[in-house]
N, CA, C and O atoms as a Tripos MOL2 file, in Angstrom:
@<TRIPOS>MOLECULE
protein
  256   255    64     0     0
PROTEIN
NO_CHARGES

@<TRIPOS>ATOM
      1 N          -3.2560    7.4290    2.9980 N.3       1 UNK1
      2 CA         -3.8950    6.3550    3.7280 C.3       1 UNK1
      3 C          -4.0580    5.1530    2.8070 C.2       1 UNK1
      4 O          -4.5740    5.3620    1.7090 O.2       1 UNK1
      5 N          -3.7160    4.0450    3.0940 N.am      2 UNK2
      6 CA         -3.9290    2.4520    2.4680 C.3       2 UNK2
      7 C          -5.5710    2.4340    2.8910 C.2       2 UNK2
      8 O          -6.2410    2.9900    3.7610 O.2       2 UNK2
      9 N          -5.8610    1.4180    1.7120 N.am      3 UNK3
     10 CA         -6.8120    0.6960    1.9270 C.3       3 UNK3
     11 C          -6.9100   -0.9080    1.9850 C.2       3 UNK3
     12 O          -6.0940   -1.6110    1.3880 O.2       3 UNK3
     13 N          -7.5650   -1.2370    2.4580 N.am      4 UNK4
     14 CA         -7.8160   -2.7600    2.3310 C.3       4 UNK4
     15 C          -9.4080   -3.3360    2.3030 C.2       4 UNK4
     16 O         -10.2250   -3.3020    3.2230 O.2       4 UNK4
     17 N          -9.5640   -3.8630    0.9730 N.am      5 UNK5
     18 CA        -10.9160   -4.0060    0.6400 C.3       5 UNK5
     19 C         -11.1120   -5.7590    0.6600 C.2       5 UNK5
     20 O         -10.5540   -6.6300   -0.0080 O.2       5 UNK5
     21 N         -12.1150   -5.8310    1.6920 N.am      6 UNK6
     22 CA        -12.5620   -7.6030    2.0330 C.3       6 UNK6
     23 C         -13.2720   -8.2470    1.5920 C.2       6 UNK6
     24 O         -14.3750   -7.8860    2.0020 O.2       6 UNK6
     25 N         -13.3830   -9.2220    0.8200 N.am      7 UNK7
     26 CA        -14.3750   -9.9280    0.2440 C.3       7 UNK7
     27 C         -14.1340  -11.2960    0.3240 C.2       7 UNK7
     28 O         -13.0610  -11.8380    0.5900 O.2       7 UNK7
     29 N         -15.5760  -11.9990   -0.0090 N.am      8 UNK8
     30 CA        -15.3250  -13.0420    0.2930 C.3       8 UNK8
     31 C         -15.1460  -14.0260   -0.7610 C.2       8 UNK8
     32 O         -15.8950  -14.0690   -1.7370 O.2       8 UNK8
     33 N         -14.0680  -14.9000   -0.5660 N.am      9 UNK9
     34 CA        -13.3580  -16.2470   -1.7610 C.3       9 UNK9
     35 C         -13.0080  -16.6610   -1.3230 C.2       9 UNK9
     36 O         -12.5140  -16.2940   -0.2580 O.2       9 UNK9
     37 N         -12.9600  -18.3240   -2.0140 N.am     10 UNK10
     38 CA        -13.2440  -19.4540   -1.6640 C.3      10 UNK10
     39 C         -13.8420  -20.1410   -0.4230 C.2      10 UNK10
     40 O         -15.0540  -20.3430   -0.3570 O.2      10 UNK10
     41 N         -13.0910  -20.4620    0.4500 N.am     11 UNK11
     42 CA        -13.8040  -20.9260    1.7730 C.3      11 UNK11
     43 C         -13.6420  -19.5890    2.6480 C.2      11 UNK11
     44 O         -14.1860  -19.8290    3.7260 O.2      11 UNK11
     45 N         -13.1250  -18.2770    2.6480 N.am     12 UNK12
     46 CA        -13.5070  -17.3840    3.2870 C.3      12 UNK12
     47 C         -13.3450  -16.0530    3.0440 C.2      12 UNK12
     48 O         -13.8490  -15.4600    2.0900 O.2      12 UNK12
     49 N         -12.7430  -15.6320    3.7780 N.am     13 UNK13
     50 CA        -12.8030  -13.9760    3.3740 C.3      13 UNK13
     51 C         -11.6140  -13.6700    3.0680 C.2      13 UNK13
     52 O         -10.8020  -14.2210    3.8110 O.2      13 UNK13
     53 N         -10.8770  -12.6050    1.7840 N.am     14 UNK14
     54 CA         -9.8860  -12.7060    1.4600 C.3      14 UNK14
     55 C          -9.7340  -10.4990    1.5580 C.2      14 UNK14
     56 O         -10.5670   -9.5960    1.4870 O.2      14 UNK14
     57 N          -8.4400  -10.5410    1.7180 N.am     15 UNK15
     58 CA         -8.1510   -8.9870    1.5530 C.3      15 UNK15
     59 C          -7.0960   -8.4460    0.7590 C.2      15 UNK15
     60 O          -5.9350   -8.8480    0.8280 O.2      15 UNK15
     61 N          -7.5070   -7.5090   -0.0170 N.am     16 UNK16
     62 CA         -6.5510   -6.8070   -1.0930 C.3      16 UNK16
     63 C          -6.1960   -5.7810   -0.2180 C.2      16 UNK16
     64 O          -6.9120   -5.2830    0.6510 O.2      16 UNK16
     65 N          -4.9610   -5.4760   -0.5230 N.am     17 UNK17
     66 CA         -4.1260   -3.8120    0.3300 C.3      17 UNK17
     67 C          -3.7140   -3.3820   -1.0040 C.2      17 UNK17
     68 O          -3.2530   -3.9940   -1.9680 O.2      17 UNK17
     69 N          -4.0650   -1.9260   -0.7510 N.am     18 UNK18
     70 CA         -3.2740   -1.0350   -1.5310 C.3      18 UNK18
     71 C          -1.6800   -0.8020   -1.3410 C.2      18 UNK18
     72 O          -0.7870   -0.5670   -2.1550 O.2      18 UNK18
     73 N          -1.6910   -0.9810    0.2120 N.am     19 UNK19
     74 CA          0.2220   -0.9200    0.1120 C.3      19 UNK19
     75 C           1.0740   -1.6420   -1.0600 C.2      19 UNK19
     76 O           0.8860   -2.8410   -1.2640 O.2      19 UNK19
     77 N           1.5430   -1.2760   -1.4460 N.am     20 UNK20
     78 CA          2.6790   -1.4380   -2.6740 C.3      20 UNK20
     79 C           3.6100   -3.0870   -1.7570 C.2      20 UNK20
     80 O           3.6760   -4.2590   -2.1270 O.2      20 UNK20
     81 N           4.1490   -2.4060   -0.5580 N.am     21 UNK21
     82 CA          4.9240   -3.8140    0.1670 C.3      21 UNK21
     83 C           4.1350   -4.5190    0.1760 C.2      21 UNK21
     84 O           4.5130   -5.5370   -0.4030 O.2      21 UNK21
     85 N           3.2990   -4.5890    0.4730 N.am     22 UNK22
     86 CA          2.1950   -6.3060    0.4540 C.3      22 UNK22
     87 C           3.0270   -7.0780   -0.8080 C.2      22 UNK22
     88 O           3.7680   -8.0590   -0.7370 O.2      22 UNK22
     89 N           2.6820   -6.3810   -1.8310 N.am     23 UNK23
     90 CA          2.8220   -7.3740   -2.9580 C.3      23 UNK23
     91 C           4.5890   -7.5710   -3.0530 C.2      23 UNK23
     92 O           5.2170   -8.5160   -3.5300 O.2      23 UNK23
     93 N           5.0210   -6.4970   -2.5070 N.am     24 UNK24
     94 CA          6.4890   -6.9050   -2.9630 C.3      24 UNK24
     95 C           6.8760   -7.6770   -2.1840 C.2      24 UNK24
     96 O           7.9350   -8.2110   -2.5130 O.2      24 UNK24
     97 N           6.3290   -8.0770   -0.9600 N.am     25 UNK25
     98 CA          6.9770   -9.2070    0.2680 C.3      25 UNK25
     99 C           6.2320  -10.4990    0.0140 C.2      25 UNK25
    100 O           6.6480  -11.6060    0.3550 O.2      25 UNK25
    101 N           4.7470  -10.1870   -0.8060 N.am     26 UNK26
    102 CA          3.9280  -11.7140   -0.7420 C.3      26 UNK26
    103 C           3.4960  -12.1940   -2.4030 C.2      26 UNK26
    104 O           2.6860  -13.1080   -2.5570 O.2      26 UNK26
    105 N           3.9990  -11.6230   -3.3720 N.am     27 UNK27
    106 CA          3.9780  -11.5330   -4.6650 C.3      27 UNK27
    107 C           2.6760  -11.1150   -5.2520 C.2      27 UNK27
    108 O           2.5870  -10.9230   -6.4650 O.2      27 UNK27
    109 N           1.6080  -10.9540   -4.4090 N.am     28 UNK28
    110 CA          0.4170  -10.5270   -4.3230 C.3      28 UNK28
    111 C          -0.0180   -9.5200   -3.6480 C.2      28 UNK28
    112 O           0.5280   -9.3050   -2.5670 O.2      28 UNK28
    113 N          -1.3190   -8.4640   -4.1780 N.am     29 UNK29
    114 CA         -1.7140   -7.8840   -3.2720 C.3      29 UNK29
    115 C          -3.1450   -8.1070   -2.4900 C.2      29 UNK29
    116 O          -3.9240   -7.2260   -2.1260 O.2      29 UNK29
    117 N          -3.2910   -9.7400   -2.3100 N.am     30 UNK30
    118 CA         -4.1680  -10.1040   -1.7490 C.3      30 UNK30
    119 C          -4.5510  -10.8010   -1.0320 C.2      30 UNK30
    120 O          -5.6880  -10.8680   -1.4970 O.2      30 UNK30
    121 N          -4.5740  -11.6190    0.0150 N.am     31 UNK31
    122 CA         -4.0220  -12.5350    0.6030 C.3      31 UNK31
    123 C          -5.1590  -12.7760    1.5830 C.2      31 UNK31
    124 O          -5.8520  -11.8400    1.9820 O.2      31 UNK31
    125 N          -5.3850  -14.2690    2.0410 N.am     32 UNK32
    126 CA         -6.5070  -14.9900    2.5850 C.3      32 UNK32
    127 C          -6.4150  -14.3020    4.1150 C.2      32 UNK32
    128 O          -5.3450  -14.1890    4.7130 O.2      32 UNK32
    129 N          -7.6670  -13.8760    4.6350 N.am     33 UNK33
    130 CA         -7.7030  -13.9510    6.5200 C.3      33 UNK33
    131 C          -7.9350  -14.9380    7.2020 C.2      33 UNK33
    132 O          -8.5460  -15.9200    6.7830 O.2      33 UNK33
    133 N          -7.4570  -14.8050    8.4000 N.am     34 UNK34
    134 CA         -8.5750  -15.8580    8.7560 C.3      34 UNK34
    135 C         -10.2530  -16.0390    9.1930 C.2      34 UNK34
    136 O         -10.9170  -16.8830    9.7950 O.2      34 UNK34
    137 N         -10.4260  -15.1520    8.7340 N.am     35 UNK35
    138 CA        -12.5720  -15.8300    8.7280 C.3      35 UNK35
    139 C         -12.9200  -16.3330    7.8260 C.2      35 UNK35
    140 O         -12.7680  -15.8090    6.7230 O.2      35 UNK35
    141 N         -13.4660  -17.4430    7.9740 N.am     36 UNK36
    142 CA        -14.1980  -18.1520    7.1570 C.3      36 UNK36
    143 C         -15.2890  -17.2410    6.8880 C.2      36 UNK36
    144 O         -15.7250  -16.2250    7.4290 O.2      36 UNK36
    145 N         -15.6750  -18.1450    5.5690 N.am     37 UNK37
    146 CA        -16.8560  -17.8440    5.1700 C.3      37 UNK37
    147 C         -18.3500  -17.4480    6.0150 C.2      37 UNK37
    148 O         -19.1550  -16.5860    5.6630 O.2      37 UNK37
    149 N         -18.4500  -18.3740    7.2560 N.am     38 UNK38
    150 CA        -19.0220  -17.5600    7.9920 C.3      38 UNK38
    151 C         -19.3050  -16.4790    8.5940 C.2      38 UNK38
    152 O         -20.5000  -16.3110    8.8340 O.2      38 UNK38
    153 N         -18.2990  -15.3710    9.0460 N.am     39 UNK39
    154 CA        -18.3990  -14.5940    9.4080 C.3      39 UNK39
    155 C         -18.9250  -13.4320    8.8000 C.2      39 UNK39
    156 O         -18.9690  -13.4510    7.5700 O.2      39 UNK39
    157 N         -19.3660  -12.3480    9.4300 N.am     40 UNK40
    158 CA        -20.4580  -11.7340    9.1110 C.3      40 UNK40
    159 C         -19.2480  -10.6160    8.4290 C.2      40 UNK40
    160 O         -18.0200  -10.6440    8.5160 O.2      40 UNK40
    161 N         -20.1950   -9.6230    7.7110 N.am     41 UNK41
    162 CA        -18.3950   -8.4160    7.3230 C.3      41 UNK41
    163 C         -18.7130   -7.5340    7.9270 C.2      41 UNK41
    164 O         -18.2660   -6.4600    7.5250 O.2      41 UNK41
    165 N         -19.4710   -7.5030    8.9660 N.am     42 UNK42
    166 CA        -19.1170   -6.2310    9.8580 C.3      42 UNK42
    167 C         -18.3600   -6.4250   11.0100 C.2      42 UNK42
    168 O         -17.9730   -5.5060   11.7330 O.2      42 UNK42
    169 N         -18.0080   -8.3540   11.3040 N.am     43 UNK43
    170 CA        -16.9580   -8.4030   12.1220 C.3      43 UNK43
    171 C         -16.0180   -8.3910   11.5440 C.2      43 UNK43
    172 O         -15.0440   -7.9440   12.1490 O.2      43 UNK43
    173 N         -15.8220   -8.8320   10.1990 N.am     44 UNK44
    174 CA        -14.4370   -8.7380    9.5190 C.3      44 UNK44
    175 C         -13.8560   -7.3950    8.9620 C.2      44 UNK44
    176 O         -12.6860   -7.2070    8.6270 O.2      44 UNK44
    177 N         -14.8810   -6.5020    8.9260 N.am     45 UNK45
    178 CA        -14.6070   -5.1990    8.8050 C.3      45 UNK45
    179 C         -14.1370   -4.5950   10.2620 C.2      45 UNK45
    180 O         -13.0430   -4.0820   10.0270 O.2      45 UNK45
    181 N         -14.3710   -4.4550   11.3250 N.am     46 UNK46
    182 CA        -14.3140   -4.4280   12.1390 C.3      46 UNK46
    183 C         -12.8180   -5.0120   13.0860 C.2      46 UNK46
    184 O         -11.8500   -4.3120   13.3840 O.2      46 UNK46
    185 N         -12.9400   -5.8870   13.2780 N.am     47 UNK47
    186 CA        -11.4070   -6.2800   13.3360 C.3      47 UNK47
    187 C         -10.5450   -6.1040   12.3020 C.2      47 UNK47
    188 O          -9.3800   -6.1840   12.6910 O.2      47 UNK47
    189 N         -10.6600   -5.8850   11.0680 N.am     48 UNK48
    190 CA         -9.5050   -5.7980   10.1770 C.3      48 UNK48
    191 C          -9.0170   -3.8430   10.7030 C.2      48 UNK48
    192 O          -7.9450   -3.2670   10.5230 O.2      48 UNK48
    193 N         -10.1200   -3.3920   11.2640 N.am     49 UNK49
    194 CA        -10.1180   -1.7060   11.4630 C.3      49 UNK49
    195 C          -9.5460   -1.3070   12.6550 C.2      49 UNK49
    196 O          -9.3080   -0.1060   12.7780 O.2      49 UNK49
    197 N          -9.2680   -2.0750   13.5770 N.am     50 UNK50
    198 CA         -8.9450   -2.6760   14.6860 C.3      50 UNK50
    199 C          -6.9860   -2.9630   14.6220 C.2      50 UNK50
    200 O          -6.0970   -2.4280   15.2850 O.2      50 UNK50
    201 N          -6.9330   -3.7990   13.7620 N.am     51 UNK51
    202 CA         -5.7190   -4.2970   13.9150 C.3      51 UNK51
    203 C          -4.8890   -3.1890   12.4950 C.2      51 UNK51
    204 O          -3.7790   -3.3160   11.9780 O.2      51 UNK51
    205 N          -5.5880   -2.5330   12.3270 N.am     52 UNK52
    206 CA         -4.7510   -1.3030   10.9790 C.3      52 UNK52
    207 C          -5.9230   -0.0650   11.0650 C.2      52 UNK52
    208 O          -6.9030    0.2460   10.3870 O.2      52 UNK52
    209 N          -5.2070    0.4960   12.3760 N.am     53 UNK53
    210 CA         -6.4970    1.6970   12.4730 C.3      53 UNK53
    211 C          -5.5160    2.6840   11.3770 C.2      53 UNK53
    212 O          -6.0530    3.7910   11.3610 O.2      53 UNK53
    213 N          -4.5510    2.6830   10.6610 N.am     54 UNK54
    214 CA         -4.1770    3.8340    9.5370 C.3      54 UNK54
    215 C          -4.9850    3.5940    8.2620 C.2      54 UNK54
    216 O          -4.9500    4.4160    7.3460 O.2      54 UNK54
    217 N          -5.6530    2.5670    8.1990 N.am     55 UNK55
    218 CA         -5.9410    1.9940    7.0900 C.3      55 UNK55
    219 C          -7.8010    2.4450    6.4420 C.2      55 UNK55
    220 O          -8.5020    2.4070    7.4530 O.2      55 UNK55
    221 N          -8.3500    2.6730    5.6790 N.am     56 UNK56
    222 CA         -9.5270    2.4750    5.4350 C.3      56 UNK56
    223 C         -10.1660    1.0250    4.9910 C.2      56 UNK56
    224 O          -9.7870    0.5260    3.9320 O.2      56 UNK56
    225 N         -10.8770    0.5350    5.5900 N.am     57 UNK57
    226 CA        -11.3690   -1.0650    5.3910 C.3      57 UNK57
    227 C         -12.8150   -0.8260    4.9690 C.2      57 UNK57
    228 O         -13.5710   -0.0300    5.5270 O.2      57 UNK57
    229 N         -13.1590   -1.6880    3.8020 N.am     58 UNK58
    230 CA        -14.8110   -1.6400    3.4470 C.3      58 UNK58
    231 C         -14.4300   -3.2830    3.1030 C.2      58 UNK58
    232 O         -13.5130   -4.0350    3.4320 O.2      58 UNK58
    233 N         -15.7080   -3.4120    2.2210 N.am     59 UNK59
    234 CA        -16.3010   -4.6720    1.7110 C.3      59 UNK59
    235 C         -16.4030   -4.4210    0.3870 C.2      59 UNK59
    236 O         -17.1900   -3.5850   -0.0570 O.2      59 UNK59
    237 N         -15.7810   -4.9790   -0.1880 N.am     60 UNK60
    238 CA        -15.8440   -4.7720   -1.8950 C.3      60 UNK60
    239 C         -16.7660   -6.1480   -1.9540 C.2      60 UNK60
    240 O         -17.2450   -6.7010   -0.9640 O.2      60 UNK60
    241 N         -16.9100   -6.5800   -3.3300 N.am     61 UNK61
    242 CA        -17.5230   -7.0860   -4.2370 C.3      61 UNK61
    243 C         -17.4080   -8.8570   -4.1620 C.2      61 UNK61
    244 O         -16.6000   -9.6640   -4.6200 O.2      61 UNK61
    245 N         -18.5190   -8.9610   -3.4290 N.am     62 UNK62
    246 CA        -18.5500  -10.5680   -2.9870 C.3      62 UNK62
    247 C         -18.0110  -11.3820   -4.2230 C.2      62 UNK62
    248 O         -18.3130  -11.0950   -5.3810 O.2      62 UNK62
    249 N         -17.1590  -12.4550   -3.8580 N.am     63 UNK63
    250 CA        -16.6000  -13.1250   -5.1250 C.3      63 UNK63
    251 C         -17.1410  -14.5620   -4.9530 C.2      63 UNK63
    252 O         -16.8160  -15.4660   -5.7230 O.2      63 UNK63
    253 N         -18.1910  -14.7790   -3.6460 N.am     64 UNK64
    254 CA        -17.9470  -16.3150   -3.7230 C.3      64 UNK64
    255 C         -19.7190  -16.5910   -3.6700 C.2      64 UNK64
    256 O         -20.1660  -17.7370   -3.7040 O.2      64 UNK64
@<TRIPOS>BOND
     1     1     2 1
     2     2     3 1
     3     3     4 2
     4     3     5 am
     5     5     6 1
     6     6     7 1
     7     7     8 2
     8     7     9 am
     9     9    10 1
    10    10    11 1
    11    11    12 2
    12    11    13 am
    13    13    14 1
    14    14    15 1
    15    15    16 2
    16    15    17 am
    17    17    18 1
    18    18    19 1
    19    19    20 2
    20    19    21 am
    21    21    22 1
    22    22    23 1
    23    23    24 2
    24    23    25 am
    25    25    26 1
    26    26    27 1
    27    27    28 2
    28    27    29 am
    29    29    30 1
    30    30    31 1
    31    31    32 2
    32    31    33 am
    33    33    34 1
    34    34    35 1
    35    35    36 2
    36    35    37 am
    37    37    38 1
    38    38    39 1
    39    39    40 2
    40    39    41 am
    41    41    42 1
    42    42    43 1
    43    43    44 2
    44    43    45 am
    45    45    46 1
    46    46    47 1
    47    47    48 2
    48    47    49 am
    49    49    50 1
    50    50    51 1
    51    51    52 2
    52    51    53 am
    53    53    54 1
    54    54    55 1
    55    55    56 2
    56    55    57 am
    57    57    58 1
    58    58    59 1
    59    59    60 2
    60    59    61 am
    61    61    62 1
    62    62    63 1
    63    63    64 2
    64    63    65 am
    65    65    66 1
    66    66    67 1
    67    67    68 2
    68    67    69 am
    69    69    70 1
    70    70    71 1
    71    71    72 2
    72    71    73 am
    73    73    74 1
    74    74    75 1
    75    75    76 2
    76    75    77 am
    77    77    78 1
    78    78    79 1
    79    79    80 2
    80    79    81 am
    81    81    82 1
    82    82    83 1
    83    83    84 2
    84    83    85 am
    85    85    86 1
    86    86    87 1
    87    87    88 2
    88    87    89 am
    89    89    90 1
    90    90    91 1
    91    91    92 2
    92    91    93 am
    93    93    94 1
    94    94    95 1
    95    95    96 2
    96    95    97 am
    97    97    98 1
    98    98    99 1
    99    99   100 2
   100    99   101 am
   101   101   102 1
   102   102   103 1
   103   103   104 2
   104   103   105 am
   105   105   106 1
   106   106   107 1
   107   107   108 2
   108   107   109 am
   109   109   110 1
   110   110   111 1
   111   111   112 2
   112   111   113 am
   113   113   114 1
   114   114   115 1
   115   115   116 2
   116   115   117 am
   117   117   118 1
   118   118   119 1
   119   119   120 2
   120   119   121 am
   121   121   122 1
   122   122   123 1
   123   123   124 2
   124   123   125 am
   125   125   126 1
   126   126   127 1
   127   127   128 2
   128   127   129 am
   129   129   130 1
   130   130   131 1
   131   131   132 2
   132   131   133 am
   133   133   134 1
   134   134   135 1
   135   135   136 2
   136   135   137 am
   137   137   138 1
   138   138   139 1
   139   139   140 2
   140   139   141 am
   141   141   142 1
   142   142   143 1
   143   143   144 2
   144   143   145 am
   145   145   146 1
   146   146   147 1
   147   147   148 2
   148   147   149 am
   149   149   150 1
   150   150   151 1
   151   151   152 2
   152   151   153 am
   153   153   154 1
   154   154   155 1
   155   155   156 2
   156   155   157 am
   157   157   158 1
   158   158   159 1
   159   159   160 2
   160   159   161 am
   161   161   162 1
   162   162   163 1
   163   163   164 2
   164   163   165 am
   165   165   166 1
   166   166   167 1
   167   167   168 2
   168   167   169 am
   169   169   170 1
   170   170   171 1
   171   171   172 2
   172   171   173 am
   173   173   174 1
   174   174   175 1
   175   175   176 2
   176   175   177 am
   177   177   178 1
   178   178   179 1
   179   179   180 2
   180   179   181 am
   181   181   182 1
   182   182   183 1
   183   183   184 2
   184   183   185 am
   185   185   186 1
   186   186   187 1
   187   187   188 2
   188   187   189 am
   189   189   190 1
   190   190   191 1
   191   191   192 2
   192   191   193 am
   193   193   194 1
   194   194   195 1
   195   195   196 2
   196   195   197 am
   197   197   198 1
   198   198   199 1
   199   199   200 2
   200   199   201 am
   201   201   202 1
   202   202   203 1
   203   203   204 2
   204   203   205 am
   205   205   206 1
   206   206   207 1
   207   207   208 2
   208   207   209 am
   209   209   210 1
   210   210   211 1
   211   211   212 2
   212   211   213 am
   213   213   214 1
   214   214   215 1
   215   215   216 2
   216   215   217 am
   217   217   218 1
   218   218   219 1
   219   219   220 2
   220   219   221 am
   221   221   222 1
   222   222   223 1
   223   223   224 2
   224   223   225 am
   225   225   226 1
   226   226   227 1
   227   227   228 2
   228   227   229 am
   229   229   230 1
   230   230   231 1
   231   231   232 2
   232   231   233 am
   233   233   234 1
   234   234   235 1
   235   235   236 2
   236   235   237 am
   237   237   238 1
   238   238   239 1
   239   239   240 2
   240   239   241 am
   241   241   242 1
   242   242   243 1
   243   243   244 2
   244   243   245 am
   245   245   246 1
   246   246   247 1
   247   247   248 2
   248   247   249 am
   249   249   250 1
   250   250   251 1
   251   251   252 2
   252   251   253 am
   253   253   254 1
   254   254   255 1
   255   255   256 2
@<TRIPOS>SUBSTRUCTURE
     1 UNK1         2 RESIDUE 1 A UNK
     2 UNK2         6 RESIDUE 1 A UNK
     3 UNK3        10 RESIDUE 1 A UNK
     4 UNK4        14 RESIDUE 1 A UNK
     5 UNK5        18 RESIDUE 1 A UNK
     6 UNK6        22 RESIDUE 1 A UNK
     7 UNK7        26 RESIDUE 1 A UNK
     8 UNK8        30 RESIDUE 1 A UNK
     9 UNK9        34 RESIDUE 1 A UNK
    10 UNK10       38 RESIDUE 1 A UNK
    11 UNK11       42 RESIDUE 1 A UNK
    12 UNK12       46 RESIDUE 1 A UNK
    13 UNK13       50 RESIDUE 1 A UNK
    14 UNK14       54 RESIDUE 1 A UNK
    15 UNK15       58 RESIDUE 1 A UNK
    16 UNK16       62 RESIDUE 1 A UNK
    17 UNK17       66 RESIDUE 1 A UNK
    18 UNK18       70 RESIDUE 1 A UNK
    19 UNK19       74 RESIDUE 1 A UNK
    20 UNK20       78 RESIDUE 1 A UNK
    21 UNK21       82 RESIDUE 1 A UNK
    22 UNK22       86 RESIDUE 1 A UNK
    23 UNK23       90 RESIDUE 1 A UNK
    24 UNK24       94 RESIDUE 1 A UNK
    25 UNK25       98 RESIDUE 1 A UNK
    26 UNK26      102 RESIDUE 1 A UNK
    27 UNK27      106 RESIDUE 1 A UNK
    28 UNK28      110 RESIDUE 1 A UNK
    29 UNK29      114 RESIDUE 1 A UNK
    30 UNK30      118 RESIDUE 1 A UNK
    31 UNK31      122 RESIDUE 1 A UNK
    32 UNK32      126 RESIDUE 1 A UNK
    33 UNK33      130 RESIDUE 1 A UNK
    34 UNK34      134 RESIDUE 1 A UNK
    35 UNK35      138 RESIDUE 1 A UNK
    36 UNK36      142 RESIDUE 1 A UNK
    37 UNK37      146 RESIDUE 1 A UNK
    38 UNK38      150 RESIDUE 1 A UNK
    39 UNK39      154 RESIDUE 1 A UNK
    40 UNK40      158 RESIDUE 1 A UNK
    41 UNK41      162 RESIDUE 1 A UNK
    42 UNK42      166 RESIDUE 1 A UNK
    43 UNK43      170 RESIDUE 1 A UNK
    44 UNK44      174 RESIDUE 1 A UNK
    45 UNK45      178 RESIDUE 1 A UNK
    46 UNK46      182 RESIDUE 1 A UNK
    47 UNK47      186 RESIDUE 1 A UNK
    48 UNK48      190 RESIDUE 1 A UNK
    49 UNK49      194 RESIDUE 1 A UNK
    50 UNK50      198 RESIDUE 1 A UNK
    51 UNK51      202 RESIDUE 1 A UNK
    52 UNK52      206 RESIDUE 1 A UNK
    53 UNK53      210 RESIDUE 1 A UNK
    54 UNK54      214 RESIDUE 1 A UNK
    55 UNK55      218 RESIDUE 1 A UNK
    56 UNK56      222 RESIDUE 1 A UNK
    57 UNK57      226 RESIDUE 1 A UNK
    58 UNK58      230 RESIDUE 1 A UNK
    59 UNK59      234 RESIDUE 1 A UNK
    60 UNK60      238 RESIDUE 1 A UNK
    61 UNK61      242 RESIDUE 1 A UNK
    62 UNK62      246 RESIDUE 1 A UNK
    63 UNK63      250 RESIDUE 1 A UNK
    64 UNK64      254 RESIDUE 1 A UNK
């Protein structure tokens, strides 16, 4: 099972994947969502769980 851990940077919320292809298709394994900074992380947890139900999604370590 992948994970993808959400936190929030710069103007919003950003997500790391453990999948290996992430980084080999986006040179990174981390890449901006779209919620802003506003949003709460139990909706961004929540829809991210939603749109990758194979996946485990938490909230790592606020960056901003």
């Amino acid at each position: 099972m992948y994970v993808i851990e959400v936190m929030k940077g710069g103007n919003g919320w950003v997500a790391r994947f453990s999948d290996p292809q992430v980084e080999a298709l986006f040179g990174t394994d981390t890449l901006p969502t779209a919620f802003t900074e506003k949003a709460d992380s139990e909706r961004v947890v929540a829809e991210l769980r939603r749109l990758n139900p194979d996946c485990h999604v938490f909230v790592g370590e606020v960056t901003a």
